[in-house]
C-alpha positions in Angstrom: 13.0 1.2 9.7 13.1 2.9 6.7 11.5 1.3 3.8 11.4 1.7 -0.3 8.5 0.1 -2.2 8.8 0.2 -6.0 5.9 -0.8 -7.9 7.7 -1.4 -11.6 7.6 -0.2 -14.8 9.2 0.5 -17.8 7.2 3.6 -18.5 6.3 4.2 -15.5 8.1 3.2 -12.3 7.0 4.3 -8.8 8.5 4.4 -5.7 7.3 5.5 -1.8 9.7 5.7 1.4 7.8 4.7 4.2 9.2 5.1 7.9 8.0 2.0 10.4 8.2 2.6 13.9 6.8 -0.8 15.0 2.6 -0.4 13.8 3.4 3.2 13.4 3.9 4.6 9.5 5.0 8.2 8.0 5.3 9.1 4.6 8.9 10.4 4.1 8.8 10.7 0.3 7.4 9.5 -3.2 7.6 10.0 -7.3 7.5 8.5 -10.1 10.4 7.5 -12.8 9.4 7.7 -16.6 11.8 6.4 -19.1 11.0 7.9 -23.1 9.0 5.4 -25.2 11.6 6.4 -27.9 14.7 5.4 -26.8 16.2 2.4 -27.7 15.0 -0.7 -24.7 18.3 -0.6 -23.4 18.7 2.8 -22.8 15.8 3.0 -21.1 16.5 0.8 -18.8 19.8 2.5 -17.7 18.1 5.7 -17.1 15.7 3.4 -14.9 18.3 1.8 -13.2 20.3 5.5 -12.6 17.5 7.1 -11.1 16.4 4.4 -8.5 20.1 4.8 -7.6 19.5 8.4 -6.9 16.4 7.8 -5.1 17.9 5.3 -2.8 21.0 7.4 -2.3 18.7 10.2 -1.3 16.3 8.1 0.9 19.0 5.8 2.5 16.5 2.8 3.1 17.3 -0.4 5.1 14.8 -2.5 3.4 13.0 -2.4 0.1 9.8 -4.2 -1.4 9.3 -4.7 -5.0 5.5 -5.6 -6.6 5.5 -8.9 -8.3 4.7 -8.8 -12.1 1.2 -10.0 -13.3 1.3 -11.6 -16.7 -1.1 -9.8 -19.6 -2.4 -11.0 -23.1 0.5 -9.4 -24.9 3.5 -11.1 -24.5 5.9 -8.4 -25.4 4.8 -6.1 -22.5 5.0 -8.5 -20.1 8.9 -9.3 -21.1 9.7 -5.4 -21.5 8.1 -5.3 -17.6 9.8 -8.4 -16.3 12.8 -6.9 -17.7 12.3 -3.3 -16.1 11.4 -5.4 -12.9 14.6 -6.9 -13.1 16.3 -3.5 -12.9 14.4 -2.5 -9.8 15.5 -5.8 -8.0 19.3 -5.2 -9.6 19.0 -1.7 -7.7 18.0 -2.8 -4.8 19.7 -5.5 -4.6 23.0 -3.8 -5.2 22.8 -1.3 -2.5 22.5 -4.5 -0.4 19.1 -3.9 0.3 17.1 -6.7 1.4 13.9 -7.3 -0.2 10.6 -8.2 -0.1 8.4 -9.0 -2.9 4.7 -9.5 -2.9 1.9 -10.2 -5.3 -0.5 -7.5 -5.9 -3.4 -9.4 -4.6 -1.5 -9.6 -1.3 -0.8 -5.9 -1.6 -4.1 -4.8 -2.2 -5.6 -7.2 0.8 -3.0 -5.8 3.1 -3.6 -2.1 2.6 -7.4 -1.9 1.5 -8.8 -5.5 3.1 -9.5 -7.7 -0.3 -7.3 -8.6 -3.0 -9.4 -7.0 -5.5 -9.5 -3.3 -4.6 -9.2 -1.2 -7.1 -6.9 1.7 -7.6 -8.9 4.7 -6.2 -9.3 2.2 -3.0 -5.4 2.2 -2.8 -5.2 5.3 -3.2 -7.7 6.6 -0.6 -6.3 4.0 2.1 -2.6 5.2 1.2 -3.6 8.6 2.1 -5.4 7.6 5.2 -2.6 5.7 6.4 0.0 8.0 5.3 -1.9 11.4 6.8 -0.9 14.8 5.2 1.2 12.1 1.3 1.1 14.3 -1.3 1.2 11.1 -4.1 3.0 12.0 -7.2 0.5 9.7 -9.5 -1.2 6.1 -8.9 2.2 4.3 -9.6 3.9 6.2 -6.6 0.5 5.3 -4.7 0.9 1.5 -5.4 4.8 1.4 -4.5 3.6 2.8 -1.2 1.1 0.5 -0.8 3.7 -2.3 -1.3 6.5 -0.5 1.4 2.8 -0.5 3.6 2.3 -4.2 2.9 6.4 -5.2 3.6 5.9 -2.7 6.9 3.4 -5.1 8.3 5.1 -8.2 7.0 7.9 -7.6 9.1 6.5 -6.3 11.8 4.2 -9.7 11.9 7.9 -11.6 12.1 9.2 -9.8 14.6 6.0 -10.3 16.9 6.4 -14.2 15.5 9.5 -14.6 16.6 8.9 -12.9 20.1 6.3 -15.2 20.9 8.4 -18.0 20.3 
C-alpha cells in the first residue's frame, strides 16, 4: 500500500509517501509545500491545494493520513491552520483517498515510543525506519511520521480482523 502523510500548514505544509508491505516500510518520496506570507489567505490556500494535487498525481497513493491540529494561544493561527488543514483533507479527500487522521501525541508514541518526543526524536526514528530518506525539512519529517503511524494502524486492523 502506498501511503501519503501530510502534516499541515499554511506556511509550511509537508508531505512523505511511504510504501507498506505488511510490517515492511520504504521511503518513496517527501517535500515540503510553502505558500508566500504575502499573498492574500485565499490565494494561498489555492496554491496549497494545487500542489498537494500534483503531489498525489505524481505519487498515486491509495490511502492518506493527515495530522490532527493542536490548538495554540493565538487564536488567529490556529483558524489560518484549521483552514489550511481543511485543504489538505479537501485534497485528499477529492482524489477519493481515504483517510486517516491522528493526534500528534499518537503520532509521536507510534514512531518514537511516548507521546512527548520531541522533533529531533522524530526525526532520528524517521530516518531509522525509513533507511537511506533524504527529509526535505522537519515538516516533511512529521508527515512521514504520520504515513508511519497510519502504516501500523492499518496493518493492526488487518491482523484484527484475521484473528476474528
Amino acid at each position: 500500500m502506498i501511503i501519503l502523510g501530510l502534516d499541515p500548514g499554511l506556511g509550511t505544509t509537508g508531505w512523505g509517501v511511504i510504501r507498506a508491505d505488511g510490517n515492511r516500510l520504504s521511503h518513496v518520496a517527501n517535500g515540503q509545500i510553502r505558500t508566500e506570507p504575502s499573498m492574500p489567505l485565499p490565494r494561498r490556500l489555492t496554491n496549497l491545494h494545487a500542489a498537494l494535487l500534483d503531489v498525489i498525481r505524481a505519487e498515486r497513493p491509495e490511502g492518506a493520513a493527515v495530522e490532527e491540529v493542536l490548538g495554540n494561544s493565538n487564536a488567529q493561527s490556529t483558524l489560518k491552520l484549521g483552514q489550511a488543514r481543511g485543504v489538505v483533507l479537501l485534497a485528499a479527500a477529492g482524489a477519493g483517498l481515504a483517510i486517516g487522521e491522528y493526534h500528534p501525541s499518537v503520532v509521536k508514541k507510534a514512531v518514537v515510543g511516548t507521546g512527548g518526543a520531541e522533533k529531533r526524536q522524530i526525526q532520528a526514528m524517521v530516518g531509522h525506519l525509513l533507511p537511506g530518506v533524504k527529509l526535505a525539512g522537519p515538516d516533511a519529517a512529521d508527515a512521514l511520521a504520520v504515513a508511519i503511524t497510519h502504516a501500523h494502524h492499518v496493518a493492526s486492523a488487518r491482523n484484527l480482523s484475521r484473528q476474528r
